[in-house]
N, C-alpha and C positions, 0 to 999 in steps of 0.2 A: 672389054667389059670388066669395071669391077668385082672381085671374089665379095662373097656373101661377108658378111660380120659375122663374126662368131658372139653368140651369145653367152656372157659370162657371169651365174649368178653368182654370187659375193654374200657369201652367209658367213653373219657375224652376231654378238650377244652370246648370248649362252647364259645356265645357270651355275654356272663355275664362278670360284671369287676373281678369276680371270676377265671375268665382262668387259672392264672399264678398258682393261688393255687390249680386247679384242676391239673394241669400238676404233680405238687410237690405231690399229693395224688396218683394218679395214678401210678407214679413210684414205691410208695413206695409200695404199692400193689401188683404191677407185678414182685417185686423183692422178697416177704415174698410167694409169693403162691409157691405149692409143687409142682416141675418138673413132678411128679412120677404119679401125681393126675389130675395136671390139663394141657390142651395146651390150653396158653393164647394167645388170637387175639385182638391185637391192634388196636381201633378205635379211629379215632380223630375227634372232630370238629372245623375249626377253626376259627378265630372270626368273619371270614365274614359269617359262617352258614355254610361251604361245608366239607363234611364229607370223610373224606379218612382212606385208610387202607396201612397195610404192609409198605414198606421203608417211605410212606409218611407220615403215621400216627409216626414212630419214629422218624422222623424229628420235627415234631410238638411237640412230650411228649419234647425233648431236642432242643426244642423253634432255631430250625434251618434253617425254613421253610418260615418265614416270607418277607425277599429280595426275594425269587424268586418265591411267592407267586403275591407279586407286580409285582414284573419283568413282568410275565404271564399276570397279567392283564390287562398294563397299554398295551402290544404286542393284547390282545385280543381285548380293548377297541378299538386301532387302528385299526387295520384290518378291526373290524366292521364296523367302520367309514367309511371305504372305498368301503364297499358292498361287504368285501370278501364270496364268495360262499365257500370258506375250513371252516369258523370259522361257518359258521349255521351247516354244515355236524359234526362238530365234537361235536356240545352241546347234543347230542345223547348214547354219548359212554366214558365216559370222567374215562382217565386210573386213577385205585386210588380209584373211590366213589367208597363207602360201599353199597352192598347189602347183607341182612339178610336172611336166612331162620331158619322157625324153625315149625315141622311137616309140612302143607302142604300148609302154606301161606309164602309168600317171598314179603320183600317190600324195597322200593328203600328210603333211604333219601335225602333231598334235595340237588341237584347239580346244579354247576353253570349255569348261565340262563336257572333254570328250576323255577318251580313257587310252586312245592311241590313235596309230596310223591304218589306214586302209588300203594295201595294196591293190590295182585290180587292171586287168587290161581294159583297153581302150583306145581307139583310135584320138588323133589326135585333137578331131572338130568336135568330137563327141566328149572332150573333157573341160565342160563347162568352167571356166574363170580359172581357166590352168596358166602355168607361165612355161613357156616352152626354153626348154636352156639348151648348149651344146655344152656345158662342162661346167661344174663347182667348184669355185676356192673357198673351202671350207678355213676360215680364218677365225678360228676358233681355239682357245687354248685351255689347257685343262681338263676337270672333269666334263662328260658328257659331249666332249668338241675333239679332244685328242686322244682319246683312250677306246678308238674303235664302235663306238657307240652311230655316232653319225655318219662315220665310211660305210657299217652294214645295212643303215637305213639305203645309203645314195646306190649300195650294192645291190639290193632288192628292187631300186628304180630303174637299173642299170642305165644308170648318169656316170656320165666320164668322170674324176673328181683328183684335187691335186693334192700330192701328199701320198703317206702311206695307209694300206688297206688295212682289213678289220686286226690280220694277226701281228702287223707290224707295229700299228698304234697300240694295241692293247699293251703289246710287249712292254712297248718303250714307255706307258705309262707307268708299270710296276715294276718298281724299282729290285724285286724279288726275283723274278722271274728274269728280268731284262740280265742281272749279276747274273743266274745262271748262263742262259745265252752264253753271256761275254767268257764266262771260266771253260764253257766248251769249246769257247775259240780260242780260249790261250792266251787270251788277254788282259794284263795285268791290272789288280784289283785290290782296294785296301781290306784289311781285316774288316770284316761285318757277321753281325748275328741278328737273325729275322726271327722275331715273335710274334704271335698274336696278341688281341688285345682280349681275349676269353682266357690265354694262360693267366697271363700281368695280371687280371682279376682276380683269376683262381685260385695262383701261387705267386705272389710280388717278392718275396724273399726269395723264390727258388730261381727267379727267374732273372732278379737282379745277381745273383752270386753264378750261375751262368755266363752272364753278360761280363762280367766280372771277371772269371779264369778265363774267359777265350781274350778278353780285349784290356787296351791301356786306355785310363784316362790321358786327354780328354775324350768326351765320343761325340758324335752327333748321330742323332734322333729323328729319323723323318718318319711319317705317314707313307707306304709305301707306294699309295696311288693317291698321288696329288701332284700339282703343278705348281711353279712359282716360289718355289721354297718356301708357300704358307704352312706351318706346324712342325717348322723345324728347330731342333735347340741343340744347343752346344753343352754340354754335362761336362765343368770341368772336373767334379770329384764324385764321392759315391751320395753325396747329399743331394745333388742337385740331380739326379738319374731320373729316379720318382717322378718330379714336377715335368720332364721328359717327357716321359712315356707316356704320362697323363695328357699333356697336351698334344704328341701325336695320335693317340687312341682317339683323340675326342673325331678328325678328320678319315680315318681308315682302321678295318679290323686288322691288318696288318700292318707291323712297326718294323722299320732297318734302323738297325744299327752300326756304326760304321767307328771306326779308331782312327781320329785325330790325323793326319798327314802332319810333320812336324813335330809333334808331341806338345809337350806343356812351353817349351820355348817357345817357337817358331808357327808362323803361320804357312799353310799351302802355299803357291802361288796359283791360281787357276787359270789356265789357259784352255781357250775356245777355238775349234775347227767350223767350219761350215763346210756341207757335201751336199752334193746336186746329183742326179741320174738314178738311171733305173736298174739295168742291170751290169752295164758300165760307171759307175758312179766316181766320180772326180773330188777333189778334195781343196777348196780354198787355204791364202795365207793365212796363218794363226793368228789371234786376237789374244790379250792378256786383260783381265780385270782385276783391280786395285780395286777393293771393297772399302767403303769409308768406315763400315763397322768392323767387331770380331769377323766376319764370315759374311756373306753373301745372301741374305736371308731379304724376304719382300720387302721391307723399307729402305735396305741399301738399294736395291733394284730399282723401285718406285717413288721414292719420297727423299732421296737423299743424292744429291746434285752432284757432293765431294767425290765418291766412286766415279773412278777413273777407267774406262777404256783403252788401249794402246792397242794399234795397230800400224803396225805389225808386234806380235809378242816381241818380247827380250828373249829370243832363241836365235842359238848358232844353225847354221845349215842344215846341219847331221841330226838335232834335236829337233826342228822341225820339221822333217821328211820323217821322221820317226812318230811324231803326231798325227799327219796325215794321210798315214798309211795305216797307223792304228783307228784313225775316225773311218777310216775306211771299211777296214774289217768290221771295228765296230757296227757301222751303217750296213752290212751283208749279214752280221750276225742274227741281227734284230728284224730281217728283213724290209728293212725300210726301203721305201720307195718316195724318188721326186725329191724331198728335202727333210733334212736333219739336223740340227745344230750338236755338233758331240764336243763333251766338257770335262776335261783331265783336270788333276790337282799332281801340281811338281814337289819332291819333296825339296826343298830351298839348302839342304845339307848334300843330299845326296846325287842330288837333277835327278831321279827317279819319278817315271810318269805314271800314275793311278787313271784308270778309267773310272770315270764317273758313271754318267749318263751320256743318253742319249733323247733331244728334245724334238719328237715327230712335226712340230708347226711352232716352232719358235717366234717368240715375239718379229712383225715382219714390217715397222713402220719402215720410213726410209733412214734413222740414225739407229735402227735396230740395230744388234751384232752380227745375226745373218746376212742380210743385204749390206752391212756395211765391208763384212771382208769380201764379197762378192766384187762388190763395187771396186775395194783395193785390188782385188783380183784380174782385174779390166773387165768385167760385167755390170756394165752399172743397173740402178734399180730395173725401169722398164725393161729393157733386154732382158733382166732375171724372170721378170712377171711372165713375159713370152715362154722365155723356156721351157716353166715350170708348167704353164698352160699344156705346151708340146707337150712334154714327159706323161702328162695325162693323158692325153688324146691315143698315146701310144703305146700307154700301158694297156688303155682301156681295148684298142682293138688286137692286142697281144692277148686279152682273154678273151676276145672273141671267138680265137680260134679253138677253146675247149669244147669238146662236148659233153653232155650234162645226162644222157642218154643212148641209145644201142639206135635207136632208130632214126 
């Protein structure tokens, strides 16, 4: 007798500037997973926060959805205006939002003019228009999808879910925090200085002449929790710092600042690990990217074809065991779980390796950099999709075994 399918919901969108790329991952997910194995349930979010399913959520993965998205709104916004009694009756029942179950808690995510989620138990017959799942691929990147936000929703569902948990993503989203980590683990780090965007207000002269005596130009400038390298700049002198900070302030109240790998000659080289596992965790061949711009920033990434992949990196044996043993600790430091994409900059004078980051749900089509050194690695895409489902399933009944109380 055939084993059951496992049920796999597949939530993607989001209100991150990450959307379009989670669309693009998503797909390619639900199109490599095995008919035979799994039935996949399509969940979308879309950028205004509102989660839907079935016809609606395929409309959104193929970005269809958006005119009559507004359309509805701009029809609901009226109405209200007008005191219609039909548009209060209907914020109650709204055709499309996603409800979840999974053992014997069902929860609702947020719908339009509703103000959140409603945890509540409930057997499973008695959760009216629920979708019953065995495990989430949260294929979400970014704010609100990678930074712990939607692991402690799925945590409170107690939904299996792949990837890492609330304090692994949050980590690896703050680039702050995630540096400390890494300097308790003895993990090598470029010079950086973390400000807030309330001092840069308060004090910009004190704050630049700080930035200043710890670090060399050049520097780069990021938002300390965001994805994608949107609101990053490279400051090659003390003129161009300001315009910096300004533009990372505008994305987060916290700003990293980081000293140039290479100095004013020379560029990084950035080299990419991929690591898979739970408390065992393995480490892929290294990947090297050639950026077609100065630096590696979201239109090199997305919009610009010239940036070059290479895999396997331009590393001797000794230099990459050295990689993958540091994405390794990396990926234990941060506590991540399931998968990580971890991103060193070499200095090209020295071969000296800076830890970067580490990326909790990396971009995951199938010529992504994750799945692609996987793939180099003799994993190809489906088989990785498997795995990563397993790692789930096994994390999740690994905290089963906690108890939560005495009795």
């Amino acid at each position: 007798m055939p084993s059951k399918k496992l049920r796999v919901g597949v939530l993607f969108g989001g209100r991150s500037g990450e959307h379009e790329v989670s669309l693009l991952s998503a797909a390619s997910v639900m199109q490599a997973m095995d008919p035979t194995k799994y039935e996949v349930v399509p969940i979308g979010i879309t950028k205004q926060g509102v989660w839907v399913t079935g016809a609606q959520a395929e409309k959104l993965l193929h970005g269809e959805s958006a005119a009559s998205k507004n359309k509805a709104a701009r029809a609901a916004a009226k109405s209200a205006a007008k005191g219609s009694p039909k548009t209060e009756a209907k914020t109650t029942a709204k055709p499309g939002t996603a409800r979840l179950t999974a053992g014997e808690l069902t929860f609702a995510p947020p719908s339009p003019n509703e103000h959140g989620f409603t945890p509540f138990a409930a057997p499973r017959s008695a959760a009216a228009g629920a979708i019953a799942v065995d495990v989430i691929f949260p294929v979400l990147h970014g704010t609100f999808g990678e930074d712990g936000t939607i692991q402690g929703l799925l945590e409170l569902a107690d939904i299996p879910y792949i990837g890492s948990g609330v304090l692994g993503s949050a980590a690896g989203m703050d680039k702050d925090i995630m540096k400390r980590l890494f300097a308790d683990s003895r993990l090598p780090l470029v010079k950086h200085v973390t400000v807030s965007r309330a001092q840069w207000e308060r004090q910009p002269k004190q704050v630049q002449k700080d930035v200043e005596s710890a670090l060399k130009y050049p520097v780069f400038v990021k938002p300390a929790n965001l994805g994608s390298s949107v609101g990053i700049s490279k400051a090659h002198d003390a003129s161009e710092l300001p315009a910096a900070i300004n533009e990372a302030a505008l994305y987060d109240r916290k700003i990293v600042i980081e000293q140039g790998v290479g100095g004013k000659r020379y560029k990084a080289r950035e080299i990419e690990c991929s690591v898979l596992g739970n408390d065992d965790p393995v480490a892929s061949i290294c990947g090297e990217i050639v950026p077609a711009k100065e630096f590696y920033d979201y239109d090199a990434k997305y919009n610009n074809s010239a940036s070059e992949l290479l895999i396997p990196a331009r590393l001797d044996h000794t230099q990459s065991r050295q990689v993958q043993e540091m994405a390794i600790r990396a990926f234990q430091s941060v506590e991540c779980r399931g998968l990580a994409r971890v991103d060193f900059l070499m200095d090209p004078l020295t071969g000296h390796f800076y830890l970067n980051e580490v990326n909790t749900m990396p971009g995951f089509t199938s010529i992504s950099m994750y799945p692609k050194l996987w793939a180099a690695s003799g994993l190809e895409y489906p088989a990785l999709i498997d795995k990563l489902i397993e790692l789930a399933l096994e994390r999740h009944m690994d905290k089963k075994r906690n108890k939560y109380s005495k009795d």
